[in-house]
N, CA and C of each residue as an Amber inpcrd file, in Angstrom:
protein
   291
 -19.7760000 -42.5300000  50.7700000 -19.6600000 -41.0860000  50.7220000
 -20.7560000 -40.5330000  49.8040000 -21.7450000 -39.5120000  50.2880000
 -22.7170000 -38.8050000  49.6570000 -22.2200000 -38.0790000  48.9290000
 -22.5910000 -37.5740000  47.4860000 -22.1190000 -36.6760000  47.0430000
 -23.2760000 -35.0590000  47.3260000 -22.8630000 -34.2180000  48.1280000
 -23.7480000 -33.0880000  48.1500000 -24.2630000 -31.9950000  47.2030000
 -25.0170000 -31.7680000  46.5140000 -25.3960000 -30.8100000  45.9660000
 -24.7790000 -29.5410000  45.9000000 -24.5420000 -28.9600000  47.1160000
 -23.7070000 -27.7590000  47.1460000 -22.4670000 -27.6980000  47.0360000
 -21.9620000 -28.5620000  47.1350000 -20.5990000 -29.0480000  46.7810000
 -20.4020000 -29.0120000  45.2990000 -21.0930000 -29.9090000  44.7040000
 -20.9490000 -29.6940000  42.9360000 -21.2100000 -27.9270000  42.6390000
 -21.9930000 -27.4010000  43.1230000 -22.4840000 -26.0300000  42.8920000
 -21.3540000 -25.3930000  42.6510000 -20.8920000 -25.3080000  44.4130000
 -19.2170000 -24.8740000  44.7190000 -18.4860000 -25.3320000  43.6810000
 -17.9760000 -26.3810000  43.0460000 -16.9370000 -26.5930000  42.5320000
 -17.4930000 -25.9170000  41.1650000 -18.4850000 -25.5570000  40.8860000
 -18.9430000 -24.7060000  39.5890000 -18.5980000 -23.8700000  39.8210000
 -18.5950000 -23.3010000  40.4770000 -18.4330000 -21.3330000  40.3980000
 -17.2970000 -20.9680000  39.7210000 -16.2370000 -21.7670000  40.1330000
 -15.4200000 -20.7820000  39.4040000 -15.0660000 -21.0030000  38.0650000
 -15.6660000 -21.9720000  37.1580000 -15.9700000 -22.2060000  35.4880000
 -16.7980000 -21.0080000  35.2800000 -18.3390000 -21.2990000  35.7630000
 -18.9970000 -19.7880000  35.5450000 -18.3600000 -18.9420000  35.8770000
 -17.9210000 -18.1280000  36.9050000 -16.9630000 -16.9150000  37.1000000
 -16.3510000 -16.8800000  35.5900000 -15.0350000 -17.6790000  35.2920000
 -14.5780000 -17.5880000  34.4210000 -15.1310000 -17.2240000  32.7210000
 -16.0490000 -18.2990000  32.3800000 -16.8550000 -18.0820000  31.4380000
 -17.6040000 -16.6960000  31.9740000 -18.0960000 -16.3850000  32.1100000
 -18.6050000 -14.8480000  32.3520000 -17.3180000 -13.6200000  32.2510000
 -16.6480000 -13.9130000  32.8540000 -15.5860000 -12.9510000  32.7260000
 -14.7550000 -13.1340000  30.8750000 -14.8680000 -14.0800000  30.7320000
 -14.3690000 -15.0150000  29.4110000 -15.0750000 -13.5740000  28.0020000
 -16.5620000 -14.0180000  28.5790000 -17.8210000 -13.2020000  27.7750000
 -17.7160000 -11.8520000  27.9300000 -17.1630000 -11.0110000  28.4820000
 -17.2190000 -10.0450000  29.1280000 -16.0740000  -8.8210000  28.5000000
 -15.2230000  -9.8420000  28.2640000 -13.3320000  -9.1380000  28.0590000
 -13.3410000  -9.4210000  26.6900000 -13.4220000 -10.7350000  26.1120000
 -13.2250000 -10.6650000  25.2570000 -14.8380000 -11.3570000  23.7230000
 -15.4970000 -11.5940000  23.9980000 -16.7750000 -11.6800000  23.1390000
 -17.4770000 -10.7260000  22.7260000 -17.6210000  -9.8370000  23.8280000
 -18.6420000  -8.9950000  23.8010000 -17.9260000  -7.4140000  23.0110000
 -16.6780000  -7.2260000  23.3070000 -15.9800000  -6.2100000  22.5130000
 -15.9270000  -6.5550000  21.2190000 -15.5450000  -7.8480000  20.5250000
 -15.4250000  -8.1200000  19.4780000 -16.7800000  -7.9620000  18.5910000
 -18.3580000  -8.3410000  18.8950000 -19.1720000  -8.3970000  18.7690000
 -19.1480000  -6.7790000  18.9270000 -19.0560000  -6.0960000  19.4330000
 -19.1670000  -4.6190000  19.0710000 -18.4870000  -3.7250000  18.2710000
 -16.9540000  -4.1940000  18.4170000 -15.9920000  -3.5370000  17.0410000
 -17.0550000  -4.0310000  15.5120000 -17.5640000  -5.4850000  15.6440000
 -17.7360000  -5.6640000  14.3180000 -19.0000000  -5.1590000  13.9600000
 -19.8530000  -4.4790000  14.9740000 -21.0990000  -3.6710000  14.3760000
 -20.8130000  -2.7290000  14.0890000 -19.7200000  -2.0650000  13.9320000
 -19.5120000  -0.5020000  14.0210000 -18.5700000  -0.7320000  12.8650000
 -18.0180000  -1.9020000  12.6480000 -17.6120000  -1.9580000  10.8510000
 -18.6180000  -2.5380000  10.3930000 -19.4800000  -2.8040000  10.2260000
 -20.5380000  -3.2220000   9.4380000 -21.4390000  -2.2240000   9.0290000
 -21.3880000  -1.1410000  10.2170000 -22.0760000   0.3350000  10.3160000
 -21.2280000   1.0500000   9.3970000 -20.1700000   1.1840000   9.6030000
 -18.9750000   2.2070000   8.6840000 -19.0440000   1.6510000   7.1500000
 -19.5700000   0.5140000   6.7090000 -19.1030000  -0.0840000   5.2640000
 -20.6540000   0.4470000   5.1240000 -21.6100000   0.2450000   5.6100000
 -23.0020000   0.8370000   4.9500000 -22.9330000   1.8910000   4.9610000
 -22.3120000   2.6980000   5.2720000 -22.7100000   4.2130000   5.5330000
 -22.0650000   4.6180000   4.5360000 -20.6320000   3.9250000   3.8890000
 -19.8290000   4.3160000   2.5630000 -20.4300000   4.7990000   1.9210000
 -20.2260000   6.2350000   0.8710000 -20.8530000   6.0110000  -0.2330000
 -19.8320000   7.1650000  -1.1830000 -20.0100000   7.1860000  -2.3180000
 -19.4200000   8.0010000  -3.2560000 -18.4470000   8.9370000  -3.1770000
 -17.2540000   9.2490000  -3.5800000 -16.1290000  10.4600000  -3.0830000
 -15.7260000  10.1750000  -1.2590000 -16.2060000   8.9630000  -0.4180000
 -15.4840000   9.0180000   0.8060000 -14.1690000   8.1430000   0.5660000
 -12.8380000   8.7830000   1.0160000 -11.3690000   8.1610000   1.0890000
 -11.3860000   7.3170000   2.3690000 -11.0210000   6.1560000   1.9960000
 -10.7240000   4.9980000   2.4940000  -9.3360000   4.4920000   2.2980000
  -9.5200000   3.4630000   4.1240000  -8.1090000   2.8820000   3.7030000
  -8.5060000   1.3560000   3.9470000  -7.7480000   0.3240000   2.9880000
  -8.0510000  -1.3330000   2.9280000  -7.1170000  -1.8330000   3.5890000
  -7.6100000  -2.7110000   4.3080000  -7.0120000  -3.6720000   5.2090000
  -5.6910000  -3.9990000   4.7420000  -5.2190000  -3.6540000   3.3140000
  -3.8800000  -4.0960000   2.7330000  -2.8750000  -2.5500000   2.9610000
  -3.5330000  -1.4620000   3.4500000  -2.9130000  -0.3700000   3.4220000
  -2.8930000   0.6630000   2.5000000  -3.9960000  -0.0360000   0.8170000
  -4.0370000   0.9950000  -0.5310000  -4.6970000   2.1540000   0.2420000
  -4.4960000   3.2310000  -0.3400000  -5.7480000   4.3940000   0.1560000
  -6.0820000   4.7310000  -1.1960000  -7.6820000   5.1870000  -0.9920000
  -8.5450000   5.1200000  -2.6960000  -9.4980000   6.2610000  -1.7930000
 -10.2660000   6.3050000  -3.2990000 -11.6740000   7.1930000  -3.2510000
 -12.6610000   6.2030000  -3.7820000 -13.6060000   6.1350000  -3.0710000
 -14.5870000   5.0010000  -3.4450000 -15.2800000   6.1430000  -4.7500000
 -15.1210000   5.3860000  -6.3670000 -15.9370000   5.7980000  -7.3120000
 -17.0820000   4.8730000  -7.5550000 -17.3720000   3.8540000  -7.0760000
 -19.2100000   3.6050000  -7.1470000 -18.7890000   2.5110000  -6.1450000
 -20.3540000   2.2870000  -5.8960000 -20.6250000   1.4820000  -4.6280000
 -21.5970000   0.4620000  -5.4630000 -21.0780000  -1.3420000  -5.3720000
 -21.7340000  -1.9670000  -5.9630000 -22.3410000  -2.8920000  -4.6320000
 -23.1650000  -4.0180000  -4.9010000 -23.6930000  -4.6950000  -3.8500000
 -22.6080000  -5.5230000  -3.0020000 -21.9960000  -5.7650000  -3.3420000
 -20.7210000  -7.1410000  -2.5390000 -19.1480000  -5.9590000  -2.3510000
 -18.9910000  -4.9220000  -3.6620000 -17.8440000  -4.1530000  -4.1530000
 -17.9640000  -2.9460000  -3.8080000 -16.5210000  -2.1940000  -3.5190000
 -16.4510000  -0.6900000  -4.5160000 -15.6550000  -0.6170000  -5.2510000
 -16.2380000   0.2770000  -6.3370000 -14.2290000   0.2820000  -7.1750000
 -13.8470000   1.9060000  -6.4890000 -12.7270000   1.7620000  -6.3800000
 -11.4480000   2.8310000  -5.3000000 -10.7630000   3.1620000  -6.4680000
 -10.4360000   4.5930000  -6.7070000  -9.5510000   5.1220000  -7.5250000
  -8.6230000   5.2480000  -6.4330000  -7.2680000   4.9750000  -7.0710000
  -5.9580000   4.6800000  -6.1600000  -5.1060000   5.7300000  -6.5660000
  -5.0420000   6.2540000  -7.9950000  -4.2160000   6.9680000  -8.6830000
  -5.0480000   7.3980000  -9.7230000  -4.6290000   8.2310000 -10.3620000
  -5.2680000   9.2070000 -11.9390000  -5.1640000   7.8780000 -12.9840000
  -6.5010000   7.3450000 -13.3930000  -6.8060000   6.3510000 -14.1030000
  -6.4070000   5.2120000 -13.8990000  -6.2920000   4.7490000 -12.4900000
  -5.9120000   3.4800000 -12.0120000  -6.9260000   3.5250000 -10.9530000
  -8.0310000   2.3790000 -10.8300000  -9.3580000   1.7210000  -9.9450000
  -9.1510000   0.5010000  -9.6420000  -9.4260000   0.0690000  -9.2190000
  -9.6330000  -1.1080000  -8.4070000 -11.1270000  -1.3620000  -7.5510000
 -11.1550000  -3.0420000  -7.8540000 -12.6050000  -3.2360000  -7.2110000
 -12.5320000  -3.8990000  -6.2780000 -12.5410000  -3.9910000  -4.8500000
 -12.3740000  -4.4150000  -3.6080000 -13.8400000  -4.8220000  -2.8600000
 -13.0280000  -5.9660000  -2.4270000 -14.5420000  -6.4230000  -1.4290000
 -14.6340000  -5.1910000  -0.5130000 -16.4670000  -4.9950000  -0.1480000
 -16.6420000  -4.4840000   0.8820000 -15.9390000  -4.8380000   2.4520000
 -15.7680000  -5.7170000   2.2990000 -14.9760000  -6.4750000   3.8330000
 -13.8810000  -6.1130000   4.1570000 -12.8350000  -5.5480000   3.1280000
 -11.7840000  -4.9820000   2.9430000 -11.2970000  -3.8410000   3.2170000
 -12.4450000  -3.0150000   3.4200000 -12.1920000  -1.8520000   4.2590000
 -11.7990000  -1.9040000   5.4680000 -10.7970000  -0.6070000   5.5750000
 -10.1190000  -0.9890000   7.2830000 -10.8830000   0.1500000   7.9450000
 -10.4840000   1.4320000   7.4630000 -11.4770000   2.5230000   8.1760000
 -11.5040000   3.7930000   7.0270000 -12.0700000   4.6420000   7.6940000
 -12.8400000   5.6140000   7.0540000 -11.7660000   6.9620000   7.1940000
 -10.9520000   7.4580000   5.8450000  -9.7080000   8.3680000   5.8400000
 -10.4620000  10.0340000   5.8610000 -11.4930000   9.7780000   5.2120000
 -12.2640000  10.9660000   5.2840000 -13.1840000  10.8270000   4.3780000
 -14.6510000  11.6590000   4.7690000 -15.5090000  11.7800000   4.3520000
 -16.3960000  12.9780000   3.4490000 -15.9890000  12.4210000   2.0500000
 -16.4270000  14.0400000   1.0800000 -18.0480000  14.0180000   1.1950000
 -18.0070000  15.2650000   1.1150000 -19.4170000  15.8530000   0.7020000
 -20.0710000  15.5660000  -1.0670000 -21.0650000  14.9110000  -1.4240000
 -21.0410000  15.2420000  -2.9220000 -21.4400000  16.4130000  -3.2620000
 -22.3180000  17.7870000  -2.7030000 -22.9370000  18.6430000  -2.4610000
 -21.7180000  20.1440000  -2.7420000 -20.5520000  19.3210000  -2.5600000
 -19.4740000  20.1860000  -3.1030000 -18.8440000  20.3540000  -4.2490000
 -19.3400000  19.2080000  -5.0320000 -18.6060000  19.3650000  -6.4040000
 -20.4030000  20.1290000  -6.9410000
């Protein structure tokens, strides 16, 4: 018995199908949620309210290289990884104080 060429082909397709569809649904969304948090943590900066992946909500009072420290309450801060941000609660102006 020969084994045919198009035959192996055929019995490929539907791995590729799959893997493509695989890439499609779920790689390629994930790879895009995480540019658009990587976009949202650079764009942070001074007086914007945030909320952390743990649920605190703060005001970012400085922006360090790896950190921010988040005022949580009247003389209570905290310094949180940048990674830790979940999303963006609102965005102050500094131009207003």
């Amino acid at each position: 018995m020969q084994d045919n060429p198009q035959i192996a082909i055929i019995n490929l397709l539907p791995l590729i199908f799959l893997f493509v569809l695989f890439y499609f649904l779920l790689i390629r969304p994930q790879q895009k949620k995480q540019r658009e948090h990587q976009k949202l943590i650079q764009s942070l900066k001074k007086n914007d309210e945030i909320v952390t992946v743990g649920g605190i909500h703060g005001t970012i009072v400085n922006v360090k290289e790896k950190t921010f420290v988040v005022r949580v309450d009247n003389n209570v801060k905290m310094e949180i990884d940048k990674s830790s941000v979940s999303y963006l609660k609102k965005k102050r102006d500094d131009s207003a104080k």
